[in-house]
C-alpha positions in Angstrom: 19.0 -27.5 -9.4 21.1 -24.4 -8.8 19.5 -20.9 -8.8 21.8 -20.2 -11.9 20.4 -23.0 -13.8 16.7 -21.6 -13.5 16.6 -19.7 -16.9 17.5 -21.8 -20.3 20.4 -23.5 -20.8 23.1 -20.3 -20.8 21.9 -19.4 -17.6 19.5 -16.5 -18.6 16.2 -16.0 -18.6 14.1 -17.1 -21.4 11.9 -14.5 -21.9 9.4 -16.7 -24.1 8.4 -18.2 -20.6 7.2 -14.7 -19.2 4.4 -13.9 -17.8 4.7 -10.6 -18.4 7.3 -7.8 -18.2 10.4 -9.4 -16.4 8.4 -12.0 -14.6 10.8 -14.6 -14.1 10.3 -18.6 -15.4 9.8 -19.5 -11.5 7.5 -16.9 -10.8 4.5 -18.7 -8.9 1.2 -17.7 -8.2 -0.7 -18.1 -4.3 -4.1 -17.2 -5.6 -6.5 -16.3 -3.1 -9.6 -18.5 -1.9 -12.9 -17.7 -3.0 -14.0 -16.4 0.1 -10.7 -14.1 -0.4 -12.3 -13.4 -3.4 -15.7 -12.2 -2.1 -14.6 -10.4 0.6 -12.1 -8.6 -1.8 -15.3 -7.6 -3.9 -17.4 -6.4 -0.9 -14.8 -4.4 0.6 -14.2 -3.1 -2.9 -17.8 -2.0 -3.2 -17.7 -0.1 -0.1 -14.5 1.6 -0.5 -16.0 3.3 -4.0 -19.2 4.0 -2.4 -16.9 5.6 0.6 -15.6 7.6 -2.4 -18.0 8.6 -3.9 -19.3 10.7 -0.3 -15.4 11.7 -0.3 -15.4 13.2 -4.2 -18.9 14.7 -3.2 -17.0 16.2 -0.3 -13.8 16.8 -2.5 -15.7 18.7 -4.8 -18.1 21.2 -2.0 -14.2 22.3 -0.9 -13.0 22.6 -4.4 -16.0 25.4 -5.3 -15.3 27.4 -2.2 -11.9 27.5 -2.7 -12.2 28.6 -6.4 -14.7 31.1 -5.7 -12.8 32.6 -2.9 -9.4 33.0 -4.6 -10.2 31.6 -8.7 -7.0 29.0 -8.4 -6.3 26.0 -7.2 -4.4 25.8 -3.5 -2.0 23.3 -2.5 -4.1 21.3 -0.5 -7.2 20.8 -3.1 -4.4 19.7 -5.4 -3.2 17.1 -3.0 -6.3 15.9 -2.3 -7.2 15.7 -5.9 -4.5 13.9 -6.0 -4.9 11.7 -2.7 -8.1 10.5 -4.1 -7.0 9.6 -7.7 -4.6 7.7 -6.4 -6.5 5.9 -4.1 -9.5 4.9 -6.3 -7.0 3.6 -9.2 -5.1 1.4 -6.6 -8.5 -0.4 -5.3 -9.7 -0.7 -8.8 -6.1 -2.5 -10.7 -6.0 -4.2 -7.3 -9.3 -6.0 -8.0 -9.0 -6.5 -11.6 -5.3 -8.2 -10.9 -7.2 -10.5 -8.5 -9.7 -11.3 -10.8 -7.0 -12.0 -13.5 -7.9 -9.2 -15.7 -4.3 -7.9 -15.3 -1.2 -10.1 -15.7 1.8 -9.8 -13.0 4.8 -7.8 -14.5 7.4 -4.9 -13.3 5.1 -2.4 -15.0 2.1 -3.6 -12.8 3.8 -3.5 -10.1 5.9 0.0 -10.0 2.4 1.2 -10.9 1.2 0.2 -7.9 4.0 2.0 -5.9 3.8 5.1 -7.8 0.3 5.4 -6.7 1.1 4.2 -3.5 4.0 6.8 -3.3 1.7 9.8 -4.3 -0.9 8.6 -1.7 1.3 8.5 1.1 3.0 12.1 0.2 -0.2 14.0 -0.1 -1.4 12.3 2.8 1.8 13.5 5.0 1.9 16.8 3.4 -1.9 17.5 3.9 -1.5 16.5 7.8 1.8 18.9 7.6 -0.2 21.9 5.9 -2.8 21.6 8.9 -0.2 22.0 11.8 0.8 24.9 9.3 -2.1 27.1 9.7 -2.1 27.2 13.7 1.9 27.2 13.9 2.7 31.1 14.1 6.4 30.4 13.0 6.3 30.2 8.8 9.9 29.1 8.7 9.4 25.9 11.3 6.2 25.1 9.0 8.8 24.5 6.0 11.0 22.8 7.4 8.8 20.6 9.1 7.4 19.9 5.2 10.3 19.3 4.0 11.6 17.1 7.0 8.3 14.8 6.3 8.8 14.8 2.6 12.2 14.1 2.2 11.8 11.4 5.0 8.8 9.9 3.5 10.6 10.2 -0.4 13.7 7.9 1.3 11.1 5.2 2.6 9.9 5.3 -0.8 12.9 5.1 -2.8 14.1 1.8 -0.4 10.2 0.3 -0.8 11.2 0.5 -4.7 14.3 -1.4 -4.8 12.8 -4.2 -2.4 9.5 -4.7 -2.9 9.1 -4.8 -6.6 12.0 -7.4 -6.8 10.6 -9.5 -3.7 6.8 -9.2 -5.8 8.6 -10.5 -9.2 10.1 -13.5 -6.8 13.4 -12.5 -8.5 15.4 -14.0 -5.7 14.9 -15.5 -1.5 17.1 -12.6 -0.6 14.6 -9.7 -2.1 11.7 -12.0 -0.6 13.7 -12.2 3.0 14.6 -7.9 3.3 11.2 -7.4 2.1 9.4 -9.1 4.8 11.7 -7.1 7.1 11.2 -4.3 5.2 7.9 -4.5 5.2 7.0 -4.5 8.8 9.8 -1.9 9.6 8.8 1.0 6.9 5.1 0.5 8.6 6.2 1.1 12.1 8.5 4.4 10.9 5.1 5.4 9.2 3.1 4.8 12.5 5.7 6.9 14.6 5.3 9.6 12.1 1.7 9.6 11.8 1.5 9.5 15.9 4.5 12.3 15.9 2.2 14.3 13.4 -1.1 14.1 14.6 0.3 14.6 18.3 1.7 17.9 17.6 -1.8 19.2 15.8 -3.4 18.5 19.0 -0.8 19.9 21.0 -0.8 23.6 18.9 -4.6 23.2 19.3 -5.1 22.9 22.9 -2.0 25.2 23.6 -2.7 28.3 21.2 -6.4 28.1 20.2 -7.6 26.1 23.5 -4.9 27.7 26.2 -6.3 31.6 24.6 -9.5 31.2 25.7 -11.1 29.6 22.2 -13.5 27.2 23.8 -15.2 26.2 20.7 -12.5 24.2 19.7 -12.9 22.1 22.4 -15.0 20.2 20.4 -13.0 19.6 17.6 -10.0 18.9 19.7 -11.7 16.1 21.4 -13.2 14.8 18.1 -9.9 14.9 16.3 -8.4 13.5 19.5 -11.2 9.9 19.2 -10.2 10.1 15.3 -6.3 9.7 16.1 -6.5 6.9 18.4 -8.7 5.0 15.7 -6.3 5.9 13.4 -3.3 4.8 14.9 -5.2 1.5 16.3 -5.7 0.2 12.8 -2.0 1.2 11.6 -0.9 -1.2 14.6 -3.8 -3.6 13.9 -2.0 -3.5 10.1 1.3 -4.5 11.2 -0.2 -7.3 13.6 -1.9 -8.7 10.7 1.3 -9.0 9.0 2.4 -11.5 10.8 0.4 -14.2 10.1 1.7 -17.2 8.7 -0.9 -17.1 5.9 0.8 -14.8 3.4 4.7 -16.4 3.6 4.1 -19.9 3.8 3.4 -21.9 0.8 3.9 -25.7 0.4 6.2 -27.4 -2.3 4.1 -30.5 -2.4 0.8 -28.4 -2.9 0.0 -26.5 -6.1 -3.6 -24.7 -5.5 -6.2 -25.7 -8.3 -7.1 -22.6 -10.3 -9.9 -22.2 -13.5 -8.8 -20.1 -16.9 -10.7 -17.4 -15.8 -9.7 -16.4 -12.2 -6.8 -16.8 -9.3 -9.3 -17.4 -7.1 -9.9 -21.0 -5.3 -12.3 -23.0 -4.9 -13.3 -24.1 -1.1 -13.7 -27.9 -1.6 -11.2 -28.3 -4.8 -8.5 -31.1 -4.2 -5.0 -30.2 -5.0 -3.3 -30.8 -8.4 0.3 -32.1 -8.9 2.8 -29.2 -9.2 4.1 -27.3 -12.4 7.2 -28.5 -14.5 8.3 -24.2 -13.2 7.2 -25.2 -9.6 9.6 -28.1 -9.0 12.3 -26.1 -10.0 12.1 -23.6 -7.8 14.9 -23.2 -4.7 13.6 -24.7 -1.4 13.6 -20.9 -0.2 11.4 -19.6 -2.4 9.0 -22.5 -1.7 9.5 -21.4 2.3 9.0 -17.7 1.5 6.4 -17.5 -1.2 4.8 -13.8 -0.9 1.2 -13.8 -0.8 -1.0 -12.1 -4.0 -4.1 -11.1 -1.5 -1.5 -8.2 -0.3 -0.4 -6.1 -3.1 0.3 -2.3 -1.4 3.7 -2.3 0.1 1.7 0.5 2.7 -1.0 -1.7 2.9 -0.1 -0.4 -1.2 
């Protein structure tokens, strides 16, 4: 069968077999193991109990901030907004694995919109901390506006490929974004490196170089933190590469409960879906994987 002939018998999409919001007919699930599953809850567990110490953290810098100057700053905005953002992503990420919430466009821009504020706040916070030691104002700006409008471009392409690639609309969406993919992470690893390499350079060249040996100590703290850093943005892309999330077998049709995606370890394989056998050969080939639902990571 054609791709044209997918959708009912004009050609178009019959929206009676949606999942949810512009979910295609041939939409397939790859839900995750069990073990996927349980991993996915532990790691969950400790990311909120990471921030919790954050907001506890969030909110010391918060109260000195407000009794020094009685308004909010930029950067206890951003990270106000940092950690929103972050804390909703883990928490609809775990609740869509666990089936709570249904795959649709709205799900998935969601996802990118607070994928999108996380990585802006992030980059600006970084750019507002070379601000304070750089002793030219006018570089500072143009250095925030250089990373934001280069970061807002990244973003705009990561919308119109990777929500099209999630909702399987067709191979070629599914093809550019696993290129995508890989490439938008390596332009974000050069500009984290290109960032946090210049905030060590002003700090051992005008604090360091002037004689202000106490930040020694931060500078080679910072300096440990940046290699670890940048080590598990390259361990991210690595992982990407496995031919766990991208392959997915025509012949095979996971067996899933009503309640969860999640599988179950010694569970025999079921025939395949009336949808599933109608699916291009392509799509079988280049299935994207559930378990990964950030575009960033998002």
């Amino acid at each position: 069968m054609g791709w044209t002939d997918m959708g009912n018998a004009s050609g178009s999409l019959d929206t009676a077999d949606l999942d949810g919001t512009l979910v295609p007919p041939w939409y397939y699930e790859a839900p995750p193991r069990l073990t996927d599953m349980f991993l996915a809850t532990f790691i969950w567990g400790f990311t909120i109990a990471i921030a919790a110490f954050s907001c506890t953290k969030a909110v010391r810098q918060t109260y000195r901030s407000w009794t020094r100057s009685h308004r909010l700053n930029a950067y206890i905005v951003m990270i106000w907004l940092e950690w929103t953002s972050c804390v909703a992503t883990t928490a609809t990420s775990w609740l869509f694995l666990e089936n709570f919430i249904n795959p649709s466009v709205w799900y998935f821009t969601g996802m990118l919109c607070m994928w999108t504020i996380q990585v802006q706040c992030l980059t600006q916070i970084m750019t507002n901390r070379i601000a304070l030691i750089m002793y030219n104002p006018d570089r500072a700006i143009k250095l925030k506006w250089a990373v934001g409008i280069a970061i807002g471009i990244i973003n705009i392409t990561v919308f119109c490929i990777w929500v099209p690639a999630r909702l399987q609309i067709s191979p070629a969406y599914i093809r550019a974004n696993q290129i995508w993919d890989r490439a938008e992470k390596c332009i974000f690893l050069i500009i984290d490196g290109f960032l946090n390499g210049y905030f060590m350079y002003l700090i051992r060249t005008k604090l360091i170089a002037n004689g202000l040996d106490k930040y020694k100590l931060v500078y080679r703290f910072n300096l440990v933190m940046v290699v670890f850093s940048l080590s598990l943005d390259v361990m991210v892309i690595g992982l990407m590469s496995l031919p766990d999330d991208d392959v997915c077998l025509s012949h095979q049709t996971p067996h899933r409960d009503e309640h969860s995606r999640a599988l179950g370890e010694g569970t025999q394989n079921v025939d395949p879906s009336p949808q599933l056998s109608c699916r291009p050969q392509s799509l079988l080939r280049q299935q994207p994987s559930r378990r990964r639902l950030s575009p960033h990571h998002v």
